[in-house]
C-alpha positions in Angstrom: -253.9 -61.1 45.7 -255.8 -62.6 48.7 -254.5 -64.7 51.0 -255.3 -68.7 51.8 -258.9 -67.7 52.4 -260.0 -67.2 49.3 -263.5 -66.2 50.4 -266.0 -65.4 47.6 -265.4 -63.8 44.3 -267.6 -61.1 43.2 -270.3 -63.2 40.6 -271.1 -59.7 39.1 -267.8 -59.2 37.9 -268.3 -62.5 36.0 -271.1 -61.5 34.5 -269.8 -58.2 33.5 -269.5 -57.7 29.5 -265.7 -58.2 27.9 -264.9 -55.0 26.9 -266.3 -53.5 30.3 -263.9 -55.9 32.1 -260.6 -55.3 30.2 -261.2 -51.5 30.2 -261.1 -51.4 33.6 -257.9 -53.8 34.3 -256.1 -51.5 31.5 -257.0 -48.4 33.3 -255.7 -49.6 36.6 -252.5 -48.2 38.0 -249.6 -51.0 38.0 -247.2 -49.3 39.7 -245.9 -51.1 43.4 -245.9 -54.8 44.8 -249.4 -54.2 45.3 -251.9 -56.3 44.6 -255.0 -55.3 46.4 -256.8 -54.5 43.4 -257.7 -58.0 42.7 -259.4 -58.5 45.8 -262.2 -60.5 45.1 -260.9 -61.3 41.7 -258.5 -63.2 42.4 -256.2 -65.3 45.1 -253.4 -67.0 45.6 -252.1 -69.5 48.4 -249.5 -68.3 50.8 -246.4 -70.4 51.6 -246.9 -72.1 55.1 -243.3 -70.2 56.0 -244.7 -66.4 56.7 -242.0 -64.7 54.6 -243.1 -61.3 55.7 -243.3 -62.4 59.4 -239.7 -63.9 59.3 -238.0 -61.5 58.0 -239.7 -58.9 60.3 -237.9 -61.4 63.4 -234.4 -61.5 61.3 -234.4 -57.4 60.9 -235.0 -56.9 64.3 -231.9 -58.6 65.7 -229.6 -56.6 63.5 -228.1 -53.8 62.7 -228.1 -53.2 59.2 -229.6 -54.5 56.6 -230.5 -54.4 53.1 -234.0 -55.3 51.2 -232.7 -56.0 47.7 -235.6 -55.4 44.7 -238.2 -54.0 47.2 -240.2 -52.7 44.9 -242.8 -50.2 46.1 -241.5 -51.3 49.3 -244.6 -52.6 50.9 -243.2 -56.1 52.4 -240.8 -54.1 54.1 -243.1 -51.4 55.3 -245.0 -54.3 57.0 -242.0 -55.2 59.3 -242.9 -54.2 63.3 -239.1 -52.8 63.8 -236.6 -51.6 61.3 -232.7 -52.1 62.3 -230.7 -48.4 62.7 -229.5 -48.9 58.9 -231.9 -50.5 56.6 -231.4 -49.7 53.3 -233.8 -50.8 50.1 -233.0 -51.1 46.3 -235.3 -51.3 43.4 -234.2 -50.3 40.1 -237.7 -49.6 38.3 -238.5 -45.6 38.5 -242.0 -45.4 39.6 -241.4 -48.3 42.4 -238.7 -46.2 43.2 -240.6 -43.2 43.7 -243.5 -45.1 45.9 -240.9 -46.7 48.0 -239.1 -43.8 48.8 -242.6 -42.2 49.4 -243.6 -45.3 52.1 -240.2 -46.3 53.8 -238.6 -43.0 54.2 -240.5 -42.2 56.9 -239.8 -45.4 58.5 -236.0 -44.6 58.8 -235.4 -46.3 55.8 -233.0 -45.0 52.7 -234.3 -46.4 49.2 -231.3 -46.5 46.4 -232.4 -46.6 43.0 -229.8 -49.0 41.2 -230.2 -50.1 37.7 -230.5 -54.4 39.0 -227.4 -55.4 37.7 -223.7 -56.1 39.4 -221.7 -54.4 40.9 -224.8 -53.5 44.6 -223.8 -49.8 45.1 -222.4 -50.2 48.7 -219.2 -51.7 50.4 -218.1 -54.7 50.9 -219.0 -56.5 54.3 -221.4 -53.5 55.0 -224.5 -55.7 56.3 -225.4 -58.1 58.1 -228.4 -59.1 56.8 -229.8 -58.9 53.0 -233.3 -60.3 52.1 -235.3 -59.9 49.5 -238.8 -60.8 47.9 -239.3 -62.1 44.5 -236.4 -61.0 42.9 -236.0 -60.5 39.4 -232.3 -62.0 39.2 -230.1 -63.2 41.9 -226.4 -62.2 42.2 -225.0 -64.4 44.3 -221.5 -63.1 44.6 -222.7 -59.6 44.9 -224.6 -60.6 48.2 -221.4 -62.2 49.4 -219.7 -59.3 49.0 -222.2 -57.1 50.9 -222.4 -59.7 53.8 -220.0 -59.5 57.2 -218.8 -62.5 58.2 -221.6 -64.5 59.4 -224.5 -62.3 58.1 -227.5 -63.9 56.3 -229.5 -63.4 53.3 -232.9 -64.4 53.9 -235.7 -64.7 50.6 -238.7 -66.2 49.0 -238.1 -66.5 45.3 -240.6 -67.7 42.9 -239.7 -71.3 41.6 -239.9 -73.0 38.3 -242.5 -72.8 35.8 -245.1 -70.6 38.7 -247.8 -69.9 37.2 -247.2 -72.0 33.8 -250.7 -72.6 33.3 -251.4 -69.1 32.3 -247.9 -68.9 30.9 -248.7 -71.7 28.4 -252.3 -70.6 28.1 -251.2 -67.6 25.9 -247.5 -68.8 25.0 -247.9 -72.3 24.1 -245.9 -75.1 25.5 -242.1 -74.2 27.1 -239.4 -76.0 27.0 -238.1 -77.7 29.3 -235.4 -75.2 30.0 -237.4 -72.5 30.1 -239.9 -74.4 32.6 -236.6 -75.4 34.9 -235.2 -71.8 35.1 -235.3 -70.5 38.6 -235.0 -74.3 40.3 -234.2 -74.1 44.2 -230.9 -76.6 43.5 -229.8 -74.5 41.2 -229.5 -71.3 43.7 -228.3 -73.7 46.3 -225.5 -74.4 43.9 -225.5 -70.6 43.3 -225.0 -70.0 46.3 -222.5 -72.0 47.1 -220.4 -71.4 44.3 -220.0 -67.6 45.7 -219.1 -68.8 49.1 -222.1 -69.2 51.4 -223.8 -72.1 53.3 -227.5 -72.9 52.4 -228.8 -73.4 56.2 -232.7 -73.5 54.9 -234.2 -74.4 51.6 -237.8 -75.4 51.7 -240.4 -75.3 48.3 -244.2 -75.2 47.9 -246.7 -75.3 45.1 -249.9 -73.1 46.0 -252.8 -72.6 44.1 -253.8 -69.8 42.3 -257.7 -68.7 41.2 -258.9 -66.0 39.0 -262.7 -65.3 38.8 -262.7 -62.7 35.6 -261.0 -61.5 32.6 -259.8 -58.7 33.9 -258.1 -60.1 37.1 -256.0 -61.9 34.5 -255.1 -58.8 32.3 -254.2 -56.6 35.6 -251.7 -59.7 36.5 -250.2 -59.5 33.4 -249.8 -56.2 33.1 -248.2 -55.9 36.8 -245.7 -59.0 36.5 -244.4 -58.4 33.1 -242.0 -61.1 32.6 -245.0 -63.5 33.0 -246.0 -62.9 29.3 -243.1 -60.6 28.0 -244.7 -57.9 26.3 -248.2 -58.9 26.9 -251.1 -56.2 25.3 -254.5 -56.3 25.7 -254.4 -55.8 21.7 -251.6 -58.7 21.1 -253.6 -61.2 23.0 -257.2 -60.1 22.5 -259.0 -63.1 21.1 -257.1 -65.3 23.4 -258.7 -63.1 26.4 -262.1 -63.6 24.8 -261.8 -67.2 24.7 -260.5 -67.1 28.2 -263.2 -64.5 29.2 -265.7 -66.9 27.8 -264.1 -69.9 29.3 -264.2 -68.6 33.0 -268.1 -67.8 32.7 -268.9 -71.2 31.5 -266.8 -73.4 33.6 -265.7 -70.8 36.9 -262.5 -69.4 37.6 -259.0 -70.2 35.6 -256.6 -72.1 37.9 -252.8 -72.0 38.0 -250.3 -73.1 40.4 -247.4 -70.8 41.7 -244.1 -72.1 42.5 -242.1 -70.8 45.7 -239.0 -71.4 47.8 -237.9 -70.3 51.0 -233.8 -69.9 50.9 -231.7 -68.8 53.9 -227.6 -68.4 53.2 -225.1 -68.1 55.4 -221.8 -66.2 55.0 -218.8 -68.1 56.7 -217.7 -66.3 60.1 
């Protein structure tokens, strides 16, 4: 999605008849952490932090290091220098496939893993792990990667991001549901498995989409925002919303994200 200059959407699109609009969001390849196909159709706010530029600084004052859920691989790609052993996970086949296709010719070795404990490598075997978005967190599983005094560095997504649209074709959550994923919770996480929280900082940026099919393409690409959402499960719901957007302008949610940098005791 585009960045904090949201610039102008494309009016045509807006304009553009329902059916027209959802056939072309279902027809569009999902596959990768990319998201330039909603250019123009969409944006989102980035956190103040730079994710991608700080963990391009961290990488390049190590020696190895491991991206954990890198999808296709593209926030890692955009680091300037990667350290002699950088190693990615991602667990989801056709990620797998792109990443392997993008960072092996960066020096980088992608290892498909199924996302779940045990990480396949060695204990202390890096000293730095980071990761973007990730699906699930296993705290003691980091710890075990780490050497003494290596880092995990990550931007996770907060609580209830994005709960507008969530709630739009869900209904209200409860309040468990909305709390799942709360930065004191991974600091106690964290913690629990052994490692210092040096850095936790949280933002709330705003989200804008301009057509119906900006919000089908988002849903069909981060699937654990509507679990098992179909154009055909939700279609009158996307008309409403479809006819919501041309009469009052774009639908607006609010993502949640956190910054959290862990230490491993020397």
């Amino acid at each position: 999605m585009s960045s904090n200059n949201p610039g102008t959407p494309d009016t045509a699109d807006a304009r553009r008849s329902f059916d027209d609009l959802v056939a072309e969001a279902e027809a569009a390849p999902v596959a990768g952490w990319d998201f330039s196909w909603l250019e123009g159709r969409a944006t989102e706010e980035r956190p103040s932090w730079g994710y991608q530029r700080t963990m391009s600084e961290r990488l390049a004052q190590v020696d190895a290091a491991l991206d954990v859920q890198t999808g296709g691989g593209e926030v890692l790609a955009g680091a300037r220098r990667l350290p002699r052993t950088m190693v990615a996970t991602e667990s989801w086949p056709p990620n797998v496939a792109k990443a392997t296709k993008l960072l092996h010719p960066l020096g980088a070795v992608v290892v498909a893993d199924p996302g779940e404990p045990p990480l396949p490598f060695a204990d202390e075997a890096f000293d730095l792990v980071t990761s973007r978005h990730p699906a699930t967190v296993w705290w003691e599983e980091i710890a075990r990667v780490l050497r003494p005094g290596g880092t995990y560095l990550a931007q996770h997504v907060g609580p209830a991001s994005a709960f507008e649209l969530v709630e739009y074709f869900l209904g209200p959550q409860p309040e468990e549901v909305r709390r799942r994923r709360h930065p004191d919770d991974e600091r106690r996480e964290a913690e629990a498995a052994g490692l210092g929280v040096v850095d936790l900082r949280s933002e709330t940026l705003r989200m804008e989409f301009f057509d119906i099919g900006a919000v089908i393409y988002f849903l069909r690409k981060v699937i654990w925002m509507v679990p098992g959402f179909t154009v055909g499960e939700y279609r009158d719901r996307l008309r409403q919303l479809h006819e919501r957007i041309r009469a009052e302008g774009p639908f607006v949610a609010h993502s949640a994200r956190f910054l959290i940098e862990a230490r491993k005791p020397v």
